[in-house]
C-alpha positions as CSV (number, residue, x, y, z in Angstrom):
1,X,11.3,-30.5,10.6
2,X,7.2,-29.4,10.6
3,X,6.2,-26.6,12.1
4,X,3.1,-28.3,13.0
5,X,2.1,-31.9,13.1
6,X,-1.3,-31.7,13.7
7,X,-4.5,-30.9,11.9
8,X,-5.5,-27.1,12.4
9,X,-9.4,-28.7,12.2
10,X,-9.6,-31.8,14.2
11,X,-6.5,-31.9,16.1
12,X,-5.0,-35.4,15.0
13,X,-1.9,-35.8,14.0
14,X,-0.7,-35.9,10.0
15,X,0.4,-39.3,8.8
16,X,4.3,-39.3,9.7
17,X,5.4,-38.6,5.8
18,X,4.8,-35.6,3.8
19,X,2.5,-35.9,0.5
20,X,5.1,-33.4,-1.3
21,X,8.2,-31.4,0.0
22,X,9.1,-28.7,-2.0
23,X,12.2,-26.8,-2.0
24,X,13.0,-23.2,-2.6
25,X,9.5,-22.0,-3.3
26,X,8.2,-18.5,-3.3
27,X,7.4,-17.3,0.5
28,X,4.5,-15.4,-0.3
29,X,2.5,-14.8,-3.4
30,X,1.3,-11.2,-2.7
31,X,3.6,-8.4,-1.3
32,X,6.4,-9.1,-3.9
33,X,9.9,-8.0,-3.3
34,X,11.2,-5.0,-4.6
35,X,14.5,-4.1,-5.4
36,X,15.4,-2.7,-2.2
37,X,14.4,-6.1,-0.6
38,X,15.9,-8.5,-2.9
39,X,19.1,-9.6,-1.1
40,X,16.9,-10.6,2.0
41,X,14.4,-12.3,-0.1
42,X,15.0,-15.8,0.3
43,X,12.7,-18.9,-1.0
44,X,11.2,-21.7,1.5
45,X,11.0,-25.2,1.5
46,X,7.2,-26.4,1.8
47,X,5.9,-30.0,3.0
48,X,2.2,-30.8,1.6
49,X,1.0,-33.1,5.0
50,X,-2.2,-34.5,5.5
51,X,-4.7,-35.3,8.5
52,X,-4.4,-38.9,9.9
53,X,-8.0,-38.3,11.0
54,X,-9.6,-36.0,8.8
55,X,-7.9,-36.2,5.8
56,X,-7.6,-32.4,5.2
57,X,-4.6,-32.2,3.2
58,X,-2.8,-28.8,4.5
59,X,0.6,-27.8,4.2
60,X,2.9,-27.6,8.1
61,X,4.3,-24.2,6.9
62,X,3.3,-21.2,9.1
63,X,0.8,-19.1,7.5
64,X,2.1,-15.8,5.4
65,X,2.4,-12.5,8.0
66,X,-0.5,-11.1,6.1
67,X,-2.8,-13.6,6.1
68,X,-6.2,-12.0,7.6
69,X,-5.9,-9.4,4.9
70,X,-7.7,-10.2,0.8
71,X,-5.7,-9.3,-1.9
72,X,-7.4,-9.9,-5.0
73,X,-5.7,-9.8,-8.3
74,X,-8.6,-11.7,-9.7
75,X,-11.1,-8.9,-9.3
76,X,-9.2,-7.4,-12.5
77,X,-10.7,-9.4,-14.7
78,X,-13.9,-8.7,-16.8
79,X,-14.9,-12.2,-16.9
80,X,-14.7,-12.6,-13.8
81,X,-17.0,-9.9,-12.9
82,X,-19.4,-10.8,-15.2
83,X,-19.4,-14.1,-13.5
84,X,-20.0,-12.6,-9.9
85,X,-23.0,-10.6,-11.4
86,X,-24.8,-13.6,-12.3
87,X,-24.0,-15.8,-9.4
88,X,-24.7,-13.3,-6.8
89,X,-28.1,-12.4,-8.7
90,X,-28.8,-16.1,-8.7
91,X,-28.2,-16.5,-5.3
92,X,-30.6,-13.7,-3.9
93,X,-33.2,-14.6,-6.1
94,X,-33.0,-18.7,-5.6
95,X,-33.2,-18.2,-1.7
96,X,-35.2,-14.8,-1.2
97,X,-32.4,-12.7,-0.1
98,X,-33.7,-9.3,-0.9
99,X,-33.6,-6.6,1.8
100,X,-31.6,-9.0,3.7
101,X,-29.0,-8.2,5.9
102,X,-25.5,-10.0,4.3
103,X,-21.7,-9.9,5.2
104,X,-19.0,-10.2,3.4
105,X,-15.8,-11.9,5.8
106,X,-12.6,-11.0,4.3
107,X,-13.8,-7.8,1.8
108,X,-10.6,-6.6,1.0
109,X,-11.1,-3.6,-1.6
110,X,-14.6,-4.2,-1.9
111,X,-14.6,-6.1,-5.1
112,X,-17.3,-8.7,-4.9
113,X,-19.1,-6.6,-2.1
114,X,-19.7,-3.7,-5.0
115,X,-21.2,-5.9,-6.8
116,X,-23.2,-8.1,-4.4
117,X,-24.2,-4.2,-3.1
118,X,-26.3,-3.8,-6.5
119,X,-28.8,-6.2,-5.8
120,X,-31.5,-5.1,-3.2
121,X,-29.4,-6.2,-0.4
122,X,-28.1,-4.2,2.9
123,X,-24.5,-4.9,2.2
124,X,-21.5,-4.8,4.3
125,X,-18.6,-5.7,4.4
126,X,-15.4,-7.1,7.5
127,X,-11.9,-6.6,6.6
128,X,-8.3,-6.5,8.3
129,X,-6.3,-3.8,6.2
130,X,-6.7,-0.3,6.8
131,X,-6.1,0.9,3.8
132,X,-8.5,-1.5,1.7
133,X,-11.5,-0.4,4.5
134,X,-10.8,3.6,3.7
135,X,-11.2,2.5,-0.1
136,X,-14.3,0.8,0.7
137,X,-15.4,3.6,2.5
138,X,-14.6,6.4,0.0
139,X,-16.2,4.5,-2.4
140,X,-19.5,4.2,-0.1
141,X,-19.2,0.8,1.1
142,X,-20.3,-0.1,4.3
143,X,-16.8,-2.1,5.4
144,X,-15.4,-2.2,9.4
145,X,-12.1,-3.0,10.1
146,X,-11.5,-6.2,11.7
147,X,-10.9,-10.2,11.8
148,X,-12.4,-12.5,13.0
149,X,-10.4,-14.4,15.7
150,X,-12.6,-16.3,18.4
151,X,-16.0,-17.6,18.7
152,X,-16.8,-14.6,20.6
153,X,-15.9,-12.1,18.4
154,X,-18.6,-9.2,17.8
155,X,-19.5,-8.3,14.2
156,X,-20.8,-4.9,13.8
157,X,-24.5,-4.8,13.0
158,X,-24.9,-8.2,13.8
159,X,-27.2,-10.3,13.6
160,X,-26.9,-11.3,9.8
161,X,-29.2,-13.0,7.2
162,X,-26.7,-14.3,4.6
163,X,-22.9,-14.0,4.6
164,X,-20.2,-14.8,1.9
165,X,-16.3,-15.9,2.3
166,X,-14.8,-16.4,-0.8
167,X,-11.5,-17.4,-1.7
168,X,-10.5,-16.5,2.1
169,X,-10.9,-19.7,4.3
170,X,-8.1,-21.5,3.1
171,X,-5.3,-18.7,4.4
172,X,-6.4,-19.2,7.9
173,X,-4.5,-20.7,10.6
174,X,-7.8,-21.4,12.5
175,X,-10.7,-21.7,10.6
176,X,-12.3,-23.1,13.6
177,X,-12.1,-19.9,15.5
178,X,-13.3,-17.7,12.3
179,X,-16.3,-20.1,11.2
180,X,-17.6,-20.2,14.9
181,X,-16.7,-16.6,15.3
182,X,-18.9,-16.1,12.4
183,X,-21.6,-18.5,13.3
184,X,-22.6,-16.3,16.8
185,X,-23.4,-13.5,14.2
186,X,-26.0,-15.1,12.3
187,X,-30.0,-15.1,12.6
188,X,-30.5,-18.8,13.0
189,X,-32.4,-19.4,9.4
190,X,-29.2,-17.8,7.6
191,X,-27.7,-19.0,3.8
192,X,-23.9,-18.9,3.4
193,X,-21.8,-18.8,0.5
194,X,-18.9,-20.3,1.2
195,X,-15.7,-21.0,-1.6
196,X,-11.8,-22.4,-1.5
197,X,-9.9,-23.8,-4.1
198,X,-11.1,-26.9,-5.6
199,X,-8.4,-30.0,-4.4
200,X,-10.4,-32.5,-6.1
201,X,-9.6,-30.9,-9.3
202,X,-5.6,-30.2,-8.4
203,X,-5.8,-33.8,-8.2
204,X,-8.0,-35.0,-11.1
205,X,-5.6,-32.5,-13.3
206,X,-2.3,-33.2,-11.5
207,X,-1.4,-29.7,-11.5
208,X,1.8,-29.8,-8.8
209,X,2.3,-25.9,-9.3
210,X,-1.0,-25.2,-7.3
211,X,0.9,-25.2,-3.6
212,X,1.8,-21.7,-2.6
213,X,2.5,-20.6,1.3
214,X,-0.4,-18.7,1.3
215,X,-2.8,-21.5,0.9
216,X,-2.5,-23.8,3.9
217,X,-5.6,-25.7,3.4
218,X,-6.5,-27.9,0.4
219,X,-10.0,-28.5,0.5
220,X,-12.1,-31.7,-1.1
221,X,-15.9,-31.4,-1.1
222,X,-15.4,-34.2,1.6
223,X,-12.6,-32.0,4.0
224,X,-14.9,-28.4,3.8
225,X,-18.0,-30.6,4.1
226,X,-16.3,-31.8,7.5
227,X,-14.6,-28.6,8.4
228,X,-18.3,-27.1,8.1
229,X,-20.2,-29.6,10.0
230,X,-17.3,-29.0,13.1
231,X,-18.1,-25.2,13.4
232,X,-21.9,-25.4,13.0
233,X,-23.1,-25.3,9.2
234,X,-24.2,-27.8,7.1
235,X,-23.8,-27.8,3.3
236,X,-27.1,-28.0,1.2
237,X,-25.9,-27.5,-1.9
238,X,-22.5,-27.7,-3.4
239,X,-20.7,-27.5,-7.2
240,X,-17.4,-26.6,-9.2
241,X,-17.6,-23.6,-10.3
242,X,-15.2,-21.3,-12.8
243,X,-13.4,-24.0,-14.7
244,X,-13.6,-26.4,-11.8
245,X,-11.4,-24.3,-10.0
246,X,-13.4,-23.2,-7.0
247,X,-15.6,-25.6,-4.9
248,X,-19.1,-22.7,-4.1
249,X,-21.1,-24.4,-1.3
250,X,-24.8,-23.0,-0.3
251,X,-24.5,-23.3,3.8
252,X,-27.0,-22.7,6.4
253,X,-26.8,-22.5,10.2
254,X,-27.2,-25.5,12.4
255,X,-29.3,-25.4,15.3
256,X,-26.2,-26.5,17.7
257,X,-23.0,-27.0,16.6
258,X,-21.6,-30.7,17.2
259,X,-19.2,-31.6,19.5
260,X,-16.4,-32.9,18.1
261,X,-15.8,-36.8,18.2
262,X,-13.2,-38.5,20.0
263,X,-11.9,-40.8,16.8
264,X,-9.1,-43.2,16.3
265,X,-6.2,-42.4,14.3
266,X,-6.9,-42.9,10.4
267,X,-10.9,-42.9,11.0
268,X,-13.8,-40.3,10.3
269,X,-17.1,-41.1,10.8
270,X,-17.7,-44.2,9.6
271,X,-14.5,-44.0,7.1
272,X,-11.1,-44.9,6.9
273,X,-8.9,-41.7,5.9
274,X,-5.9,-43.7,3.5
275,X,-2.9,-41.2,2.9
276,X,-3.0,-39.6,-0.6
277,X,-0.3,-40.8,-3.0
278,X,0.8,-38.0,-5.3
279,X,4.2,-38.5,-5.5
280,X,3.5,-39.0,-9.6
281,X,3.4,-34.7,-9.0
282,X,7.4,-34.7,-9.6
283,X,7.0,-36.7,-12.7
284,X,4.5,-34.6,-13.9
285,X,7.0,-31.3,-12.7
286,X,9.9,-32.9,-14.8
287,X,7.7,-33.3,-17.8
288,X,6.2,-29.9,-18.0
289,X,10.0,-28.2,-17.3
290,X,11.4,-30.5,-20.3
291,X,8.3,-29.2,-22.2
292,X,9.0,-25.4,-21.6
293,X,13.0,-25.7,-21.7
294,X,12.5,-27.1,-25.0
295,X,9.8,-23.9,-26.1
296,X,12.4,-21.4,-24.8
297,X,15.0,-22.9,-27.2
298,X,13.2,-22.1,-30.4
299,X,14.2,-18.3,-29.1
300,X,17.0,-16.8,-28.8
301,X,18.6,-13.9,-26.6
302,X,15.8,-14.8,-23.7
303,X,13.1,-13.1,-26.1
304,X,10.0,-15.1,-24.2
305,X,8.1,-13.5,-21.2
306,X,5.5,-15.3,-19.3
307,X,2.1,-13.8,-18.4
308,X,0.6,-14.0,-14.9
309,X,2.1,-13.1,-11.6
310,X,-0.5,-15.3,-9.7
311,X,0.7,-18.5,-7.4
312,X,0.5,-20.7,-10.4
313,X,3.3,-19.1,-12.4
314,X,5.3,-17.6,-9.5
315,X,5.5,-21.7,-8.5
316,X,6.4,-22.8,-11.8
317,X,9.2,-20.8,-11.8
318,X,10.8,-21.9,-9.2
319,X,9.9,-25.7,-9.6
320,X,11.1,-25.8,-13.0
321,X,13.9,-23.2,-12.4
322,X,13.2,-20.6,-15.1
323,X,15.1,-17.3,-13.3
324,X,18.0,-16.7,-15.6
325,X,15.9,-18.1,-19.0
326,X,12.7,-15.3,-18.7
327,X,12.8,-11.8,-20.0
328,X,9.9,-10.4,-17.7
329,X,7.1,-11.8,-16.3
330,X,3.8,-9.7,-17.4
331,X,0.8,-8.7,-15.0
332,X,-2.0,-6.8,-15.3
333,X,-2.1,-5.6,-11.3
334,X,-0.5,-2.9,-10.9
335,X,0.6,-3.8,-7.2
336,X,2.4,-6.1,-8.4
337,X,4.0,-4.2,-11.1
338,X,7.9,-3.2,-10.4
339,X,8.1,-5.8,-8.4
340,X,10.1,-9.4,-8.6
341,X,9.2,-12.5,-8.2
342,X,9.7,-14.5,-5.1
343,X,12.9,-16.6,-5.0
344,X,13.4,-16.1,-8.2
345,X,14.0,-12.8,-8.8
346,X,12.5,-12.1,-12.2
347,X,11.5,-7.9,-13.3
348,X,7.5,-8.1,-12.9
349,X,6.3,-5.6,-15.6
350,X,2.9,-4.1,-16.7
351,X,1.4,-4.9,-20.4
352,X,2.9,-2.4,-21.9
353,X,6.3,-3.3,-21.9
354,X,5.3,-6.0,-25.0
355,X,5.8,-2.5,-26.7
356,X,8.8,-0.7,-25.2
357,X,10.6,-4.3,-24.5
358,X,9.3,-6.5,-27.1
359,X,9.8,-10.4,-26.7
360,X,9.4,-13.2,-29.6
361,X,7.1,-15.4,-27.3
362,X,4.8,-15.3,-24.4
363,X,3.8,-18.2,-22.4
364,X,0.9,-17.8,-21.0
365,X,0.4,-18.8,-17.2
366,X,-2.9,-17.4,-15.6
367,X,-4.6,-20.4,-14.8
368,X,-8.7,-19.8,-15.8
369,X,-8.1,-16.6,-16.8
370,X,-5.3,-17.9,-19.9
371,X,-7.6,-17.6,-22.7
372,X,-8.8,-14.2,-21.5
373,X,-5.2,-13.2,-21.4
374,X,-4.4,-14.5,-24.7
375,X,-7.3,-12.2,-26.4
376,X,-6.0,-9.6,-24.8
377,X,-2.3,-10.0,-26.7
378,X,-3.7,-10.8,-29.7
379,X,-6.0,-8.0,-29.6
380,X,-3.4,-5.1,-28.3
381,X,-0.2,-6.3,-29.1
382,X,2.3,-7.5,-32.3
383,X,0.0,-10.3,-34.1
384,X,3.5,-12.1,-34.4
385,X,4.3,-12.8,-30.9
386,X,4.3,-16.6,-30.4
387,X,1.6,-17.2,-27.9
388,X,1.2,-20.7,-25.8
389,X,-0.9,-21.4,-22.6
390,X,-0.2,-23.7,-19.8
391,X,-2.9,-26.2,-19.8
392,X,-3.5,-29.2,-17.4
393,X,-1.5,-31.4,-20.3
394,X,1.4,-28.9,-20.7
395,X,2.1,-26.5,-23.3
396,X,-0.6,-25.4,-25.8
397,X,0.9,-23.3,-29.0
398,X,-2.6,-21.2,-29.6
């Protein structure tokens, strides 16, 4: 049974069959059980629905407890900060934000606000946990604590010039209240960035592993471009950014935001929403589980670890049941380390542990950051570990 059947954007109801139903998946893909909490950690069964009217495709599942918190494992990587650097200093320069006022919604430990913070900009920062706002603070960030839950919400220091949300948007249960929230702190000639995972690549690359409880929205260009528009800004520019996997629109305020249309079921706009078919998403699940059974087997005495903790892997597996046929799994946050994975129940492990604990083969499963990670392990660790990465196609011995 759904725990919704409506679209958390326009209100219409999803088409009456699921895209997907998974069963036994991870609950959450942050705050990973320990040993203490492993007998009552139990996996869920998610449905993948989409809008009738819309056609945002969003899972019925009730969001994760923690949802108005960021957690960022990403922010770990050098790559990816040396990304940021160049993006943000693009952005201020392309559209004159220096001395600006700018926000980040959804700061958690100040990651991407440090670094936005370097370029000429008066910086702050909105975020729900405690603890990640004292870090801010301690580390001279100007970050409140808060979320924002209604259109009438007040942002400390408001009115602002520019504000950010990255990697945030999709978690919400009602992004309609936080984007209008947002929009009554704005100067009305304001530039937003504005990023979610990238649907029309899950879908050009088939990657069924990408559906985690945490995520409830899956956004097209076409589905954020509408969710915008609803609450009041208007994309002007829009691309796929970091390996395709991130959608990065440029937003600015409208003047008013529209009311929203009274439409018939299966119609937006001027177009027909037709229901997704990606049932070919199991086939694609059965291959890449015949694919890594058959990798394991060239090892003996479960001597192969897999690298990355992140919703990818921690979906994988469970969809491809891999609990009693992995050593470890590796991660480089150390939040997660000592942990388990969700529903499956597999030791999560730092780095070092290729030394104390060594294993014939690691599979590497860190989405965009693979490559990265496989440097790292040829770089640090025995030359003669057998190394592949999970690519779109399957396994890739490297």
């Amino acid at each position: 049974m759904k725990l919704i059947n409506k679209c958390r954007v326009c209100g219409q109801n999803f088409f009456e069959e699921p895209l997907l139903r998974y069963k036994n998946m991870p609950r959450a893909a942050q705050f990973l059980p320990g040993a203490e909490s492993l007998e009552r950690d139990k996996g869920v069964d998610l449905e993948v629905c989409q809008c009738s009217g819309c056609g945002l495709v969003q899972l019925s599942n009730a969001p994760v407890p923690y949802y108005k918190k960021v957690i960022r494992a990403a922010a770990f990587s050098e790559e990816m900060k040396d990304f940021r650097i160049k993006q943000f200093s693009s952005f201020i320069e392309k559209y004159s934000l220096k001395g600006k006022k700018v926000i980040e919604i959804g700061c958690g430990r100040g990651e991407y606000l440090s670094l936005m913070q370097q370029f000429e900009v008066d910086a702050y920062g909105l975020e729900h946990s405690e603890e990640s706002v004292m870090h801010c603070v301690k580390n001279g960030l100007k970050v409140s604590k808060g979320f924002v839950e209604s259109s009438v919400y007040k942002l400390n220091h408001a009115p602002f010039d520019t504000f950010f949300i990255l990697n945030f948007l999709e978690h919400l249960p009602d992004p309609n209240s936080t984007l209008r929230g947002i929009y009554n702190n704005l100067t009305d000639d304001v530039i937003g960035l504005v990023e979610v995972p990238n649907f029309d690549m899950i879908l050009r690359n088939k990657l069924f592993s990408e559906f985690i409880g945490d995520h409830l929205f899956y956004f097209t260009r076409e589905t954020l471009n509408t969710t915008l528009r609803l609450n009041g800004f208007e994309i002007i520019d829009c691309n796929e950014i970091w390996y395709d996997y991130i959608i990065s629109a440029i937003v600015r305020r409208m003047k008013i935001i529209p009311p929203r249309p009274p439409l018939p079921k299966g119609r937006w706009g001027n177009f027909l929403v037709k229901k997704l078919d990606i049932s070919h998403f199991y086939k694609e699940q059965t291959k890449l589980k015949n694919e890594v059974e058959g990798y394991i087997r060239r090892f003996k005495d479960k001597k192969v670890a897999i690298w990355g903790a992140g919703h990818q892997a921690l979906a994988i597996i469970s969809l491809i049941n891999l609990a009693d046929k992995i050593r470890y799994v590796i991660d480089s946050a150390a939040f997660k380390q000592g942990k388990f994975t969700p529903a499956t129940h597999i030791p999560i492990v730092a780095p070092d542990k290729l030394n104390s604990d060594p294993v014939d083969a690691v599979i590497v499963m860190a989405a965009s950051y693979s490559d990265e990670v496989a440097r790292i392990i040829r770089q640090r660790f025995d030359r003669n570990i057998n190394i592949s990465i999970l690519r779109d196609f399957g396994l890739e011995v490297v």
